[in-house]
Backbone as CSV, one residue per row, in Angstrom:
resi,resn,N_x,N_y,N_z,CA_x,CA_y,CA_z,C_x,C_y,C_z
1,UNK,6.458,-1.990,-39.686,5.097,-2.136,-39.220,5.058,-3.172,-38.103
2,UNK,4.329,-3.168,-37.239,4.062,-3.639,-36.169,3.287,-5.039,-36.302
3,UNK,3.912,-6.135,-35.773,3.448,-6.913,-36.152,2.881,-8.163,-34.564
4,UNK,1.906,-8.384,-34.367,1.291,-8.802,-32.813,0.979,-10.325,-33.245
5,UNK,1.165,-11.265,-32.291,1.478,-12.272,-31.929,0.734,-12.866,-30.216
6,UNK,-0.448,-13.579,-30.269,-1.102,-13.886,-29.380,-0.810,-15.848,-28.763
7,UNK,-0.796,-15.993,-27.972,-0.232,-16.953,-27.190,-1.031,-17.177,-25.990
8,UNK,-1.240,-18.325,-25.797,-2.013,-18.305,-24.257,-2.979,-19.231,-24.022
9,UNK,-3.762,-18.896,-25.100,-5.120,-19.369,-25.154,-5.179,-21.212,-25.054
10,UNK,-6.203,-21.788,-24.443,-6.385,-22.763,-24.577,-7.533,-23.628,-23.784
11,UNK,-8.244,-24.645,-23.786,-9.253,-25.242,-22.987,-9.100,-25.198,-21.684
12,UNK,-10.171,-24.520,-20.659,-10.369,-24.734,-19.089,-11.166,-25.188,-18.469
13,UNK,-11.359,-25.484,-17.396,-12.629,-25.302,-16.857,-12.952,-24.284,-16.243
14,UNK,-14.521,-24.135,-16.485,-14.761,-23.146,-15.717,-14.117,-22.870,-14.264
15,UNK,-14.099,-21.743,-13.741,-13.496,-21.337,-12.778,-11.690,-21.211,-12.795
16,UNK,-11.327,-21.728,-13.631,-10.075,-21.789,-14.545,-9.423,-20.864,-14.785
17,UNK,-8.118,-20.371,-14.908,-7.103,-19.593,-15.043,-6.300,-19.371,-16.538
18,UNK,-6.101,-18.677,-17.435,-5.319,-18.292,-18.257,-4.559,-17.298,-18.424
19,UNK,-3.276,-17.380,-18.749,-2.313,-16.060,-19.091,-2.366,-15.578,-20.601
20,UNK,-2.588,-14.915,-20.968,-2.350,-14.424,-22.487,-1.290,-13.460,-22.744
21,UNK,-0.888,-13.418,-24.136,0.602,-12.749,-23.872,0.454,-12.092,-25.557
22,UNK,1.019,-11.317,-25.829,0.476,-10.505,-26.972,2.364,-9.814,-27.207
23,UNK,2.812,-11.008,-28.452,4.506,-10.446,-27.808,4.510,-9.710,-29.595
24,UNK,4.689,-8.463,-29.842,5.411,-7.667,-30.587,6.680,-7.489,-31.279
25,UNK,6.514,-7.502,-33.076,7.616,-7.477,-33.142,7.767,-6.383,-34.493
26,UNK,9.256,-6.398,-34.995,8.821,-4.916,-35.773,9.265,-3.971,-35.686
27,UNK,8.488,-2.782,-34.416,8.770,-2.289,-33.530,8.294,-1.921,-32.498
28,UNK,8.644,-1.106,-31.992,8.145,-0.841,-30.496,7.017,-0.410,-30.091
29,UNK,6.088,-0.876,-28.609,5.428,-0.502,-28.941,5.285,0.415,-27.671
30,UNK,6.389,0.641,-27.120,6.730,1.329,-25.555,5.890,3.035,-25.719
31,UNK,5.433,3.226,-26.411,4.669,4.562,-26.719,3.175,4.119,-27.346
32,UNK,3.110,3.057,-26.856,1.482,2.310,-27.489,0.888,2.285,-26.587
33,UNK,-1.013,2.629,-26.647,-1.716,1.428,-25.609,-1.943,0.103,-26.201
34,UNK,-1.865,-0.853,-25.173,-2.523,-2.115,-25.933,-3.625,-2.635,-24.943
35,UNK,-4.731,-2.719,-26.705,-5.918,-3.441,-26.046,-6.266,-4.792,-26.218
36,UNK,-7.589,-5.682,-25.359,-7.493,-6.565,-25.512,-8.995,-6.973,-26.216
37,UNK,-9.964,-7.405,-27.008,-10.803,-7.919,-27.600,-11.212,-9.313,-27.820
38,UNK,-12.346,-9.455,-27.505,-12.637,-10.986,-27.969,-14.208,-10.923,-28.837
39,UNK,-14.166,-11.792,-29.558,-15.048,-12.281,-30.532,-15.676,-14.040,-30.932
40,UNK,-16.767,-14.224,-30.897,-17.251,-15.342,-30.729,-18.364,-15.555,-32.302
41,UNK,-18.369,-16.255,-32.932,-18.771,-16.757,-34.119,-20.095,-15.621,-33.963
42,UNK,-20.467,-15.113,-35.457,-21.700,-14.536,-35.414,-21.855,-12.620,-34.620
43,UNK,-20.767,-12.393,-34.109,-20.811,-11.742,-32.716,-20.071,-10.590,-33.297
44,UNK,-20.008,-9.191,-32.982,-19.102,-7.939,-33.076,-18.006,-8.593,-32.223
45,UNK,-16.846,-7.870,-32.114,-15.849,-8.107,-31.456,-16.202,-6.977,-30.082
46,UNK,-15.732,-7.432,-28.727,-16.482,-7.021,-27.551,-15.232,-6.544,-26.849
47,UNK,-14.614,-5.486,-26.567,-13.953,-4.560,-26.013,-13.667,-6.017,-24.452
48,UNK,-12.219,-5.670,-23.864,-12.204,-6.659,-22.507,-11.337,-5.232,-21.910
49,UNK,-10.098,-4.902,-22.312,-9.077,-4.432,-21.320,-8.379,-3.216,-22.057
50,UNK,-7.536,-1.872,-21.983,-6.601,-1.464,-22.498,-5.600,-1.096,-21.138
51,UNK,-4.723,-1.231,-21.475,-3.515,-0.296,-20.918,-2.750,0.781,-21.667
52,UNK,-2.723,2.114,-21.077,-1.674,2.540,-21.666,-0.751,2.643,-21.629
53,UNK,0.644,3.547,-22.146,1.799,3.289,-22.396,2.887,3.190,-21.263
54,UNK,1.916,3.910,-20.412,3.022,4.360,-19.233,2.251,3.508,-18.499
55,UNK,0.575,2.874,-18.568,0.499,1.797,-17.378,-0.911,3.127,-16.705
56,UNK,-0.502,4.394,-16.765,-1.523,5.542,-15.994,-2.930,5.226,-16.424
57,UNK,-3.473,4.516,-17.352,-4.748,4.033,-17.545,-4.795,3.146,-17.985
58,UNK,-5.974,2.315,-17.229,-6.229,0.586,-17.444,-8.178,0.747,-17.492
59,UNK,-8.700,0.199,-18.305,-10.083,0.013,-17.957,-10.372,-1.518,-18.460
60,UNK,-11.468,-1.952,-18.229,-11.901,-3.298,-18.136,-13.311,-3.233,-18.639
61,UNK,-13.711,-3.871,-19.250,-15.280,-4.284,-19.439,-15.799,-4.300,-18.363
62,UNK,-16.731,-4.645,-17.826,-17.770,-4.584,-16.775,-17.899,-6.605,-17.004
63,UNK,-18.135,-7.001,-18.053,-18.155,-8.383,-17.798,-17.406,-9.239,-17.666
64,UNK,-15.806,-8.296,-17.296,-14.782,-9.050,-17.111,-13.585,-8.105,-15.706
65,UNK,-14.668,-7.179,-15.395,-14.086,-6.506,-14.159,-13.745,-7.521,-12.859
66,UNK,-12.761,-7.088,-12.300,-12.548,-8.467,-10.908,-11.802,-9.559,-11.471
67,UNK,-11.985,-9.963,-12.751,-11.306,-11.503,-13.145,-10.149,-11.246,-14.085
68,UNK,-10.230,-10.191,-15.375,-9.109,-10.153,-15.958,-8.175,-9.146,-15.300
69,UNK,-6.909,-8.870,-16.021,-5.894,-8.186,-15.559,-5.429,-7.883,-16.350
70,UNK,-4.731,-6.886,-16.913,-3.423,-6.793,-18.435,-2.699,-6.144,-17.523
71,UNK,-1.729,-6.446,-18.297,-0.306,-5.585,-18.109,1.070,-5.484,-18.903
72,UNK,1.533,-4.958,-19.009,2.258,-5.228,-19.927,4.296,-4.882,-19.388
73,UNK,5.070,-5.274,-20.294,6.450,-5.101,-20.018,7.251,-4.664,-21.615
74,UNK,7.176,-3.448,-20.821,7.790,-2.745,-22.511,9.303,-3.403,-22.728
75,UNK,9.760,-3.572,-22.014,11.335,-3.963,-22.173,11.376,-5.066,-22.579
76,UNK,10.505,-5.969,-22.602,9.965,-7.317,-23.924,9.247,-7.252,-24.952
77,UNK,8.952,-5.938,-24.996,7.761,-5.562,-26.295,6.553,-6.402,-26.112
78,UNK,6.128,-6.961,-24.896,4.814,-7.540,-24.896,3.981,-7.143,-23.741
79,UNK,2.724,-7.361,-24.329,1.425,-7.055,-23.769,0.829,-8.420,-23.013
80,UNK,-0.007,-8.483,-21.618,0.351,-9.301,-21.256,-1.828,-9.224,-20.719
81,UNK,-2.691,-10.225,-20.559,-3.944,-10.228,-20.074,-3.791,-11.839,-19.253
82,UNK,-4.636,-11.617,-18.071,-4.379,-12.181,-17.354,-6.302,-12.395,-17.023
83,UNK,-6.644,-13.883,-17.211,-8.075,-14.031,-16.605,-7.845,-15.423,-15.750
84,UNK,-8.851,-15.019,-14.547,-8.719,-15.502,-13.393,-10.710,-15.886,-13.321
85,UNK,-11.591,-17.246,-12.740,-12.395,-17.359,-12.459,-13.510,-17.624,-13.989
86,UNK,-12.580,-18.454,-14.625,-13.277,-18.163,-16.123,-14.555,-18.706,-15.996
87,UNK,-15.352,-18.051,-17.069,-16.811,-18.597,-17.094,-17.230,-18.938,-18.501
88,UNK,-17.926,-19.987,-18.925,-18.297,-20.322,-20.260,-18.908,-19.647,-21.022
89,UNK,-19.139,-18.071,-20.827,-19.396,-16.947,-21.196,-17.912,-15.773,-21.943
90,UNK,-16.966,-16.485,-21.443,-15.995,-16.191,-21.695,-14.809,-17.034,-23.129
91,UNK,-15.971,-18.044,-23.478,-15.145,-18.520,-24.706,-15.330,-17.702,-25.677
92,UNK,-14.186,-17.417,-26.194,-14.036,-16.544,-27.796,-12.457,-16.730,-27.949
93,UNK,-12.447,-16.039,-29.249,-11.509,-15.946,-29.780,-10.344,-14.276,-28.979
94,UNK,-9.912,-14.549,-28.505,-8.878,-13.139,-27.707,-8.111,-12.596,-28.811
95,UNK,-8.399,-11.373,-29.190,-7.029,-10.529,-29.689,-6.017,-9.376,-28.739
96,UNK,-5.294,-9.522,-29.501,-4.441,-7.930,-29.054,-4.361,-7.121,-29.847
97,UNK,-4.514,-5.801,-29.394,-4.296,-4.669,-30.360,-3.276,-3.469,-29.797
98,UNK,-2.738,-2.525,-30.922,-2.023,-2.038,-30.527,-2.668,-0.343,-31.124
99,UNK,-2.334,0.864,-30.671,-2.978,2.021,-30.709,-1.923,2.720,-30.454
100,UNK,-1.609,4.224,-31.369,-0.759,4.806,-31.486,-1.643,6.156,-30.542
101,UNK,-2.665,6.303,-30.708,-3.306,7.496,-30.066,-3.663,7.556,-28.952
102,UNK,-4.391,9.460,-28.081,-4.146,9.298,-26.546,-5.200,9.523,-26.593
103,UNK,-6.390,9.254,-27.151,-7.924,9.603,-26.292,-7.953,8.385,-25.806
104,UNK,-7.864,7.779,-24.717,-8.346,6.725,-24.231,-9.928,6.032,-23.722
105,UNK,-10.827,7.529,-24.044,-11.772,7.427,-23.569,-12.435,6.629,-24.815
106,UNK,-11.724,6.545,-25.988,-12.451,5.924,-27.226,-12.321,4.725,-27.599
107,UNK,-11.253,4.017,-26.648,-10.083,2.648,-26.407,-11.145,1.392,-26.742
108,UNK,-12.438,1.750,-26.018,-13.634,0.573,-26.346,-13.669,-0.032,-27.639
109,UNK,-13.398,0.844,-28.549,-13.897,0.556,-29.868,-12.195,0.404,-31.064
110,UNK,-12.763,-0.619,-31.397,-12.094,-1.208,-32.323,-11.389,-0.506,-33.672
111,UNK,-12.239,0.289,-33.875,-11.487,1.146,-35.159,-10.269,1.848,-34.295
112,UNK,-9.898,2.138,-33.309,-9.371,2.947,-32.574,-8.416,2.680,-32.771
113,UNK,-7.794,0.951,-32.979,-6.998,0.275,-32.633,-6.079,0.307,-34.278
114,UNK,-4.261,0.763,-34.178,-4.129,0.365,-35.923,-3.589,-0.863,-36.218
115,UNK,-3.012,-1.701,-34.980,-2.563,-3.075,-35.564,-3.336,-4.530,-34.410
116,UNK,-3.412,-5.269,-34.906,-4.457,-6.625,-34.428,-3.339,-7.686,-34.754
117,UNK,-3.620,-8.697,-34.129,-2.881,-9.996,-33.836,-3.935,-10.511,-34.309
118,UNK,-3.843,-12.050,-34.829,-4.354,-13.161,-35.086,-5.552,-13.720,-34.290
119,UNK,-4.835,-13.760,-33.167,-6.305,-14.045,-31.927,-5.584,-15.842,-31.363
120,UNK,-5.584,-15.826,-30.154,-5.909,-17.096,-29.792,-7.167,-17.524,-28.867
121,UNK,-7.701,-19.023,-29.214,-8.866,-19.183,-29.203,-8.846,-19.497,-27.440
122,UNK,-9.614,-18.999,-26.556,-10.178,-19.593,-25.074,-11.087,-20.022,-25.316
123,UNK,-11.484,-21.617,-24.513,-12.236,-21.882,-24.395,-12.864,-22.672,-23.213
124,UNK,-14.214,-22.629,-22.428,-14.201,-22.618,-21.237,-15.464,-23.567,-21.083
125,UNK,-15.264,-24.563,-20.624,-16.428,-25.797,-20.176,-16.697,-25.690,-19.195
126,UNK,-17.948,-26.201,-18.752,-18.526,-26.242,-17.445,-19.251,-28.162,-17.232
């Protein structure tokens, strides 16, 4: 079983830069999409990024279009999100997820997803 591992996270300032890294272990997940989610006390968990396996589809939230990035490197087994221009709208808790299936059009939503990482926490002052 697949087991996800989140890294990255930590205090910025606004306008601020973070790498997040979502490293896999277990097995592989070179036939996976991986998505990215964040969640803030009180809050549903809010769809940010997926990639799929081959990289041929990437979508983004709308409140994080322009600033984040994922990507990933199968030949390390990790998944990789990249936010650029952070805003204090942007503190939560980040997960990674991993998805064995190809509708991608359903990637938004969380049940979609069969394995989740822990989460590391961003957090963003102004």
């Amino acid at each position: 079983q697949v087991h996800l591992v989140e890294s990255g996270g930590g205090s910025v300032q606004a306008g601020g830069s973070l790498s997040l890294s979502c490293a896999a272990s277990g097995g592989s997940i070179d036939n996976d999409a991986v998505g990215w989610f964040r969640q803030t006390a009180g809050k549903e968990r809010e769809f940010v990024a997926v990639i799929s396996r081959n990289g041929g589809y990437i979508s983004y939230a709308d409140s994080v279009k322009g600033r984040a990035f994922i990507s990933r490197d199968n030949a390390r087994n990790t998944g990789y999100l990249q936010l650029n221009s952070l805003k204090s709208e942007d503190t939560a808790i980040y997960y990674c997820a991993v998805a064995t299936r190809r509708r991608y059009d359903l990637s938004q939503y969380p049940s979609w997803y069969a394995y989740w990482g822990q989460g590391t926490q961003v957090t963003v002052s102004s």
